[in-house]
C-alpha positions in Angstrom: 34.2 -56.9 4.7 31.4 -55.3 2.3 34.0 -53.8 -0.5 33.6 -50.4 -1.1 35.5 -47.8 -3.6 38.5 -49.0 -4.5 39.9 -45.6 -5.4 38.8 -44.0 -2.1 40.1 -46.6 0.8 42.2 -44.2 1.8 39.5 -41.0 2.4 36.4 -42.9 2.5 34.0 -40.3 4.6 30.4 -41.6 5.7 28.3 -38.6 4.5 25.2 -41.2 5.6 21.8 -40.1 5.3 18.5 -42.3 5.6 16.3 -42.3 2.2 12.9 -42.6 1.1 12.3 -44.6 -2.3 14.9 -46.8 -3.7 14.5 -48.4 -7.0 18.2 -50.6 -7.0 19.0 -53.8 -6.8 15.9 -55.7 -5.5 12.1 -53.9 -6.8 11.3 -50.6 -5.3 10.8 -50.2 -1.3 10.1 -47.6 0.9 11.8 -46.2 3.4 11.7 -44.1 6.4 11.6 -40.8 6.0 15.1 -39.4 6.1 16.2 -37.5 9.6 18.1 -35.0 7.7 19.2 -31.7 9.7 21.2 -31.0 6.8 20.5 -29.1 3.6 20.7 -30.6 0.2 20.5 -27.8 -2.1 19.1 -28.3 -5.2 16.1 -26.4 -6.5 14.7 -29.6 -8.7 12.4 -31.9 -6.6 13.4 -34.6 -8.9 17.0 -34.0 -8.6 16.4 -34.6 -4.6 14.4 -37.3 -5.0 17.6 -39.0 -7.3 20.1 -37.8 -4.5 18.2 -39.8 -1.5 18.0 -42.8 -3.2 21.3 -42.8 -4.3 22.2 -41.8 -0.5 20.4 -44.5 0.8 22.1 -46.8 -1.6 25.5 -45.4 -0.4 24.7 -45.9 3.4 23.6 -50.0 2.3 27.3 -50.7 0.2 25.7 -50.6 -2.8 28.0 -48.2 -4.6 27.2 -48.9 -8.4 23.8 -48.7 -7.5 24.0 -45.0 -6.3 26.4 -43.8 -8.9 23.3 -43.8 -11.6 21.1 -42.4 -9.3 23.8 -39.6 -8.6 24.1 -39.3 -12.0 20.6 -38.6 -12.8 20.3 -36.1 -9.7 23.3 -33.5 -11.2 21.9 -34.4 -15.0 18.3 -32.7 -13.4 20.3 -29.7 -11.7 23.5 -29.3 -13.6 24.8 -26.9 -10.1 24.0 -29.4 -7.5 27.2 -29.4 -5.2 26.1 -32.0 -2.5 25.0 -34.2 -5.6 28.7 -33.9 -7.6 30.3 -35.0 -4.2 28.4 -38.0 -3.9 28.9 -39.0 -6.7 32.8 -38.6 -6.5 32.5 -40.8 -3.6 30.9 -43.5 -5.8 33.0 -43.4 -8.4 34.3 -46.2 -10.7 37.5 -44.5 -11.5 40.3 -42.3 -9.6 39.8 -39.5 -12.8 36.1 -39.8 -11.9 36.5 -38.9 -8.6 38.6 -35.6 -9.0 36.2 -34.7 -12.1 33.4 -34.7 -9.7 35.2 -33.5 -6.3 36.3 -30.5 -8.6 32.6 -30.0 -10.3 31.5 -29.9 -6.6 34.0 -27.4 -5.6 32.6 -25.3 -8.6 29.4 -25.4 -7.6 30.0 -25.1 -3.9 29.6 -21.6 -3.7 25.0 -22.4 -4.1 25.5 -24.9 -1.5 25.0 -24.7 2.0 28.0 -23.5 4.3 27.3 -27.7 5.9 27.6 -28.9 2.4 31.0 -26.9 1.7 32.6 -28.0 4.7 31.8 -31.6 3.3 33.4 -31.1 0.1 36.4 -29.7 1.8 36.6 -32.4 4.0 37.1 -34.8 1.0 39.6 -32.2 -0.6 42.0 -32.3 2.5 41.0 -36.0 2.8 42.6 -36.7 -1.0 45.5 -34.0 0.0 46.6 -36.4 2.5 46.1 -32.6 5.0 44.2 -35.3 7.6 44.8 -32.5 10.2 43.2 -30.2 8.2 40.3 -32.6 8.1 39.9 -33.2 11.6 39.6 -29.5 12.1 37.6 -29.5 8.9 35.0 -32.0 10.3 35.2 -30.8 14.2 33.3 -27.4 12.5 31.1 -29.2 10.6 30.0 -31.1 13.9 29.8 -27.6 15.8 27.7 -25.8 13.0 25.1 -29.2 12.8 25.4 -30.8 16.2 22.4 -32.5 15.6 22.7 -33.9 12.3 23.6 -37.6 12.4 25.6 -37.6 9.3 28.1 -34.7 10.7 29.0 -37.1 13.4 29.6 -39.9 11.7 31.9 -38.1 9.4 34.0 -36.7 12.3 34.2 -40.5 13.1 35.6 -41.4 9.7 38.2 -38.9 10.1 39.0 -40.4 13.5 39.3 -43.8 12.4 41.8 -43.1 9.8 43.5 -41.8 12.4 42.9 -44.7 14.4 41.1 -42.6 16.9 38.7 -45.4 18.0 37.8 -44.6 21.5 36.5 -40.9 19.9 35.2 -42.3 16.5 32.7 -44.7 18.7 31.8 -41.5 21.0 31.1 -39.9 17.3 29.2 -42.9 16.1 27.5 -42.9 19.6 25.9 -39.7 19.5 25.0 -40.1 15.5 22.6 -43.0 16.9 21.5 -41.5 20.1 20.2 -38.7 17.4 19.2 -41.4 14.8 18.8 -44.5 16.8 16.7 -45.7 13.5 19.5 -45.4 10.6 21.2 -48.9 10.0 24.1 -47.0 8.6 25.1 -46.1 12.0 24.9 -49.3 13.5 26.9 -50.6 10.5 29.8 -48.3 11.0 29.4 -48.7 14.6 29.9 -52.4 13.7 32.8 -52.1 11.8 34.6 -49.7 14.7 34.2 -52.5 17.0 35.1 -55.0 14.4 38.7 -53.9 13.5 39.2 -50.7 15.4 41.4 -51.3 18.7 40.4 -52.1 21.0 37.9 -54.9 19.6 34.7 -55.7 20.9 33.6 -58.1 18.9 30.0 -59.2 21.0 29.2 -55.0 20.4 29.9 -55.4 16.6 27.5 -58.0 16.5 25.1 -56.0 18.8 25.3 -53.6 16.2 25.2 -55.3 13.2 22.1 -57.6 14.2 20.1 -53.9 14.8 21.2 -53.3 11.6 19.7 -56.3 10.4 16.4 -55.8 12.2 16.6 -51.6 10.7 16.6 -53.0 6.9 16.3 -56.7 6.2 16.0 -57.0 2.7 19.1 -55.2 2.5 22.3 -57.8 1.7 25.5 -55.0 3.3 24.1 -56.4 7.3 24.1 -60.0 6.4 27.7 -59.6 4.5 29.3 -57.0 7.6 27.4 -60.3 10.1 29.8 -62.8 7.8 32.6 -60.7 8.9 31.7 -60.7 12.4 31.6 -64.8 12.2 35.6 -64.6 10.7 36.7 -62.5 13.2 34.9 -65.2 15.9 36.7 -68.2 14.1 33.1 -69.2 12.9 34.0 -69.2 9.3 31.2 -71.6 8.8 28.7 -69.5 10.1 30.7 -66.6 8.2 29.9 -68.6 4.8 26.1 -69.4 6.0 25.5 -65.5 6.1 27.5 -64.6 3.0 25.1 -67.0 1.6 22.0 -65.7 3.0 23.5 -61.8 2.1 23.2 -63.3 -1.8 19.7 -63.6 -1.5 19.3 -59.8 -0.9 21.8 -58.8 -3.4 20.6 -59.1 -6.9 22.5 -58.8 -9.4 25.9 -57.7 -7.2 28.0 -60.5 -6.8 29.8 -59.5 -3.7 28.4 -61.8 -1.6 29.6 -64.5 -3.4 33.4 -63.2 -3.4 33.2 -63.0 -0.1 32.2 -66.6 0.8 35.2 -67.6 -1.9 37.8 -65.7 1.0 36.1 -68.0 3.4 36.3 -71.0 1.6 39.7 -70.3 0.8 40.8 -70.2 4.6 38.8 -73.2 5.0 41.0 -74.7 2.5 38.6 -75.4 0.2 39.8 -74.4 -2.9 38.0 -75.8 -5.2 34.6 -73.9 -3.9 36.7 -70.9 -3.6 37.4 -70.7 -7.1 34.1 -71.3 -8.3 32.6 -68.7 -6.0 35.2 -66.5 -7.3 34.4 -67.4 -11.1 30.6 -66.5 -10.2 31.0 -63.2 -8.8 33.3 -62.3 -11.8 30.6 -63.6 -14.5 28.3 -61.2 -12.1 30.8 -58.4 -12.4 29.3 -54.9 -12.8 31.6 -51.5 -13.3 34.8 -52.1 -12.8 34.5 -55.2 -10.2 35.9 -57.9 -12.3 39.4 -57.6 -12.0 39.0 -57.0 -8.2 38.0 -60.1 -8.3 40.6 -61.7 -10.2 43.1 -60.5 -7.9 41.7 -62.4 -4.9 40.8 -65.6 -7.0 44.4 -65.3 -7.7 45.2 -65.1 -4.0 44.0 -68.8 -3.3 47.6 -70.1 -5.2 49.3 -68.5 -2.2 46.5 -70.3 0.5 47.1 -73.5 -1.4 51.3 -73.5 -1.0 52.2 -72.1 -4.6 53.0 -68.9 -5.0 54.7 -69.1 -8.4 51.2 -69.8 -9.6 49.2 -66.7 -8.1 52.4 -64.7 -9.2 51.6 -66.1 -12.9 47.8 -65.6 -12.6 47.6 -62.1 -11.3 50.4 -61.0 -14.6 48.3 -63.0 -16.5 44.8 -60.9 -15.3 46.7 -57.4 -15.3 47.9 -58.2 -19.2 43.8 -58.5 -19.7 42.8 -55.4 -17.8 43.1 -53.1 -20.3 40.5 -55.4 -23.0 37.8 -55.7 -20.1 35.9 -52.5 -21.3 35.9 -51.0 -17.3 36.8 -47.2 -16.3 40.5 -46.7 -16.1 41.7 -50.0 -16.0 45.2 -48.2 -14.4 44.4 -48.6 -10.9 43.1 -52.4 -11.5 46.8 -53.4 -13.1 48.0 -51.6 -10.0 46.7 -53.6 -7.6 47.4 -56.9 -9.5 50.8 -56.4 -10.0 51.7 -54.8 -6.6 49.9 -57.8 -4.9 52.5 -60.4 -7.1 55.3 -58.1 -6.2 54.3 -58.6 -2.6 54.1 -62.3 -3.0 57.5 -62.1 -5.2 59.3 -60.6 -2.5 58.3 -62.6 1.1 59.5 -65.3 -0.9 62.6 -64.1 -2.4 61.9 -64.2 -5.9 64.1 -61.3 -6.8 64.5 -61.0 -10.3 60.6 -61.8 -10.5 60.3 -58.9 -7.8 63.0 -56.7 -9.7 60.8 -56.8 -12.8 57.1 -56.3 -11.6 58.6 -53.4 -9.3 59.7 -51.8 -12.6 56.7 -52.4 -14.5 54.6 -51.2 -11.7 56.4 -48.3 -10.5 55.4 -47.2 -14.2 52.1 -47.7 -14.3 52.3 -45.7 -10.6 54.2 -43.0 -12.3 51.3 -42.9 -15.0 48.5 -42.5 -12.5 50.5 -39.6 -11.4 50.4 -37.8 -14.8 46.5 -38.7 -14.7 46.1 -36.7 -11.5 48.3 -34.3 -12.1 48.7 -33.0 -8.4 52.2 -32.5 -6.5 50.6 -34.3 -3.0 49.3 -37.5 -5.8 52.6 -37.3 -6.9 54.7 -37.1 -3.7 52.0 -39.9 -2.7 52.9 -42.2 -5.7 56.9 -41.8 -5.3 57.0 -42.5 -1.6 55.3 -46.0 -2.3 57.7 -46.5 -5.1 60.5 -45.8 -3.2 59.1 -48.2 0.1 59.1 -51.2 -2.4 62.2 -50.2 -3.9 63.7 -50.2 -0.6 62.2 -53.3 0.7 63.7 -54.8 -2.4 67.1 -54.0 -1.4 66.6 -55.3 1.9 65.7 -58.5 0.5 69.4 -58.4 -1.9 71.4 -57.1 1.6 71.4 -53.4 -0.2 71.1 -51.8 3.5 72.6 -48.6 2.9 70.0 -48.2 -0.4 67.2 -49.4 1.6 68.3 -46.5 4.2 68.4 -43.8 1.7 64.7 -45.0 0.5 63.4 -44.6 3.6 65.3 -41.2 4.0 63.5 -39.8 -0.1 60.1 -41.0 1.8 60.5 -39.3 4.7 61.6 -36.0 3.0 58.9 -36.7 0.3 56.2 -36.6 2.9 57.9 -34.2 4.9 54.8 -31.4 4.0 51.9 -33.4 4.4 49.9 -32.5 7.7 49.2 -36.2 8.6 50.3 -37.2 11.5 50.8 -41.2 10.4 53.1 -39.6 7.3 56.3 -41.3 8.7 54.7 -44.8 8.9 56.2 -46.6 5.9 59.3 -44.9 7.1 59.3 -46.9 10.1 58.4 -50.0 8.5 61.3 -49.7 5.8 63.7 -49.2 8.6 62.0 -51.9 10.7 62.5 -54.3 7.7 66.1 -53.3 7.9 66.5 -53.8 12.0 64.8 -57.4 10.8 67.0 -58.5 8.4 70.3 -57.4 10.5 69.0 -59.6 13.6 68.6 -56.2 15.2 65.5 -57.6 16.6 64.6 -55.1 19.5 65.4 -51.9 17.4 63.3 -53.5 14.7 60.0 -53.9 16.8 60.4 -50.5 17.5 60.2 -49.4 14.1 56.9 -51.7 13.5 55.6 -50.2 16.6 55.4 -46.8 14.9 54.4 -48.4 11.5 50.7 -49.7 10.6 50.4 -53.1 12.7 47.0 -52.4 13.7 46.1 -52.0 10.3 48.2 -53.7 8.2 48.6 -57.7 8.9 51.7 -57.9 7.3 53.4 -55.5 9.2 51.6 -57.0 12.7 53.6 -60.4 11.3 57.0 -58.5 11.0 56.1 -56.9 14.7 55.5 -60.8 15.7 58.5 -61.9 14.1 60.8 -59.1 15.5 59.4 -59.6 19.3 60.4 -63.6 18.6 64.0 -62.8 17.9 64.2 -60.5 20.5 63.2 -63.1 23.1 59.9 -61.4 24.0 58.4 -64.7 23.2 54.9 -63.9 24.9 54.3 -61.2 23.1 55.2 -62.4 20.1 52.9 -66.0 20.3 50.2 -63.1 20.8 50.5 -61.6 18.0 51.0 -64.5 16.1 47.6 -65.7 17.2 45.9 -62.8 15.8 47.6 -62.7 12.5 46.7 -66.8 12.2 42.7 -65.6 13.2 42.4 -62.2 11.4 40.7 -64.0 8.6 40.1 -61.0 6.4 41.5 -61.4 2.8 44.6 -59.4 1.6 48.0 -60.3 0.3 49.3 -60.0 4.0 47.3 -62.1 5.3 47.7 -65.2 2.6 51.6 -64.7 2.9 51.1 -65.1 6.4 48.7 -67.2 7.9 49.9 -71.0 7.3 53.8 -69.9 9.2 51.5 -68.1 12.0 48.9 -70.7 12.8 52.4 -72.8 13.1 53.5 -70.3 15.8 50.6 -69.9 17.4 49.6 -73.7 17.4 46.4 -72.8 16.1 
């Protein structure tokens, strides 16, 4: 999967629009004309000129790439709200991202009532108020009902919620208005890709149109390499990884990806060199991304002592590799080894990367500086301090974890708050034997999502006796084929299961 913001995985909106001139990564091209039906307020041409190319930049994956053109846009009109909300969403850093969201909420007041509902969309959106969102976007959709990008907002909000059936109606009528913008197609794609229920001969429908809209692009070719891991066809998969790198300049991406391929393909080797290539090619702040998946081929390749050394290794170097707020980057390296230090019962290692990064967690917190960020931050430090003391046989400490969460979530208007709650008491229910109460839990924790926590729902259903089930789930674990911590813990024990 093409990788997008790091910081904003969690409220990623598609504000997609179709451009006209775009100067990035290969030489300049033109466009179609974009089928707006929105305003962009600005009063400087230029400054509109900037904010289409960088829009049409965001709607291909190529987030660095619009950044500078977003950039350029508010440096031509210093009160350009739609602008300053772009360019949040393209951000290289987490303090980036609330410096711009807050410079367009200063300047909202110029902008279009469309535009404001945008920015407030990505306000509730980083609030974690996902009900306030929906409503948020269900206006914007009623005040521009023909403007493709209002509906495929609404369907970003929808598939956070894991809405699917009404994110693809969304995503349907954003086409049948713009049958012409690849970005469309492309999210369509991805709905169909790892939305439930798949379909995964209407993403590839999708994502060939979106070939055919804009061939010289490399996001089509890399979301087409996804489709081919989800078949199986991870030789196929690496062929269009391979022919996305032709497209894609001096972004690397393409060759990360075919390293996750070649890693399930078990060939290492090739996986680390792809990996080494896409760091040397490292823009912003992708290298130590990077670094945490080459890392992730010691678990593929049976030793997870090694990966657990590499990825403290990589976070020690974060902070001397001259990218914006290396915070989040040490972060995800360390939480990914605590991961790996706790399937396989490394306590003390676990014990002592927990500490060092619920730290760095409590830091970001500071850095924000927001009582929902903070809340945020303390519930997942209190989920992997409980699943810690499941792993030591601490059940009545792993109970009052799950208890802080729920209470410190309690006022967020999400309704998938209580999640993690689930899947701490599941983990419980697990490690008991209490096999049918803990498939419950997963049930109501983020299995479609998450393929850790679809494992532990597998697992659960096996010692419960519900052995069909369970070999079903197992099966889609072994195939899911996308890369994440989860899924390298996982895949050798369910292909096993599964007989795959």
């Amino acid at each position: 999967m093409k990788k997008f913001s790091l910081w904003l995985a969690a409220l990623a909106v598609a504000i997609t629009v179709t451009a006209c001139t775009d100067t990035g990564t290969k030489s300049a091209q033109k466009h179609p004309a974009p089928v707006m039906k929105l305003p962009v307020t600005t009063a400087s041409e230029e400054a509109r000129e900037q904010f289409m190319s960088g829009m049409h930049a965001t709607d291909m994956g190529r987030l660095i790439d619009a950044r500078g053109y977003f950039e350029k846009a508010v440096q031509k009109d210093p009160a350009f709200a739609f602008a300053y909300l772009a360019l949040a969403n393209a951000s290289n850093s987490l303090t980036e991202f609330t410096t711009n969201l807050k410079k367009a909420e200063e300047a909202a007041s110029g902008a279009s009532r469309e535009e404001q509902l945008l920015i407030e969309l990505t306000r509730k959106g980083f609030n974690n108020d996902i009900e306030g969102q929906l409503a948020t976007a269900k206006t914007l959709v009623e005040l521009a009902p023909e403007s493709p990008r209002t509906w495929l907002a609404l369907a970003g909000v929808q598939s956070g919620l894991n809405q699917h059936a009404e994110a693809r109606q969304s995503i349907a009528r954003a086409i049948e208005i713009a049958p012409s913008m690849a970005a469309a197609h492309m999210q369509a794609g991805n709905s169909y890709l790892f939305g439930e229920p798949k379909d995964l001969n209407q993403a590839e429908q999708h994502i060939q149109k979106a070939i055919e809209l804009a061939p010289n692009e490399p996001n089509p070719y890399d979301l087409l390499g996804d489709v081919h891991r989800a078949q199986g066809q991870l030789e196929k998969a690496r062929d269009a990884y391979t022919e996305a790198s032709k497209y894609s300049g001096a972004d690397g991406s393409p060759f990360q990806q075919r390293g996750h391929v070649n890693s399930f393909l078990g060939d290492y080797e090739a996986a680390r060199a792809d990996y080494d290539k896409s760091i040397a090619m490292a823009r912003a702040n992708e290298a130590p991304s990077y670094g945490v998946y080459k890392a992730f081929v010691h678990v593929y390749a049976g030793d997870p002592s090694a990966a657990i050394g590499e990825l403290k290794t990589l976070a020690s170097k974060i902070d001397k590799m001259d990218i914006p707020e290396p915070i989040g980057f040490k972060i995800f390296a360390l939480g990914s080894a605590t991961n790996i230090a706790l399937h396989h019962r490394m306590i003390d290692e676990a014990a002592t990367l927990i500490a060092d990064w619920s730290s760095l967690m409590r830091t970001q917190s500071e850095q924000v500086g927001t009582d929902v960020f903070r809340r945020g931050q303390e519930a997942g430090i209190a989920y992997i301090e409980g699943m810690l003391a499941v792993k030591k046989g601490k059940f009545d400490a792993a109970e009052e974890k799950a208890n802080a969460i729920a209470k410190l979530l309690e006022p967020d208007a999400n309704p998938r708050k209580m999640e993690s709650v689930h899947e701490l008491r599941g983990a419980i229910a697990l490690e008991q034997g209490r096999h049918a109460e803990a498939a419950e839990h997963f049930r109501h924790g983020n299995d479609e999502n998450d393929i850790y926590i679809k494992y532990l729902l597998a697992k659960s259903l096996e010692g419960a006796g519900q052995t069909g089930e369970a070999m079903k789930l197992f099966q889609q674990v072994a195939t899911h084929n996308f890369n994440a911590v989860g899924f390298a813990l996982t895949r050798k024990e369910a292909m096993m299961k599964a007989g795959s």
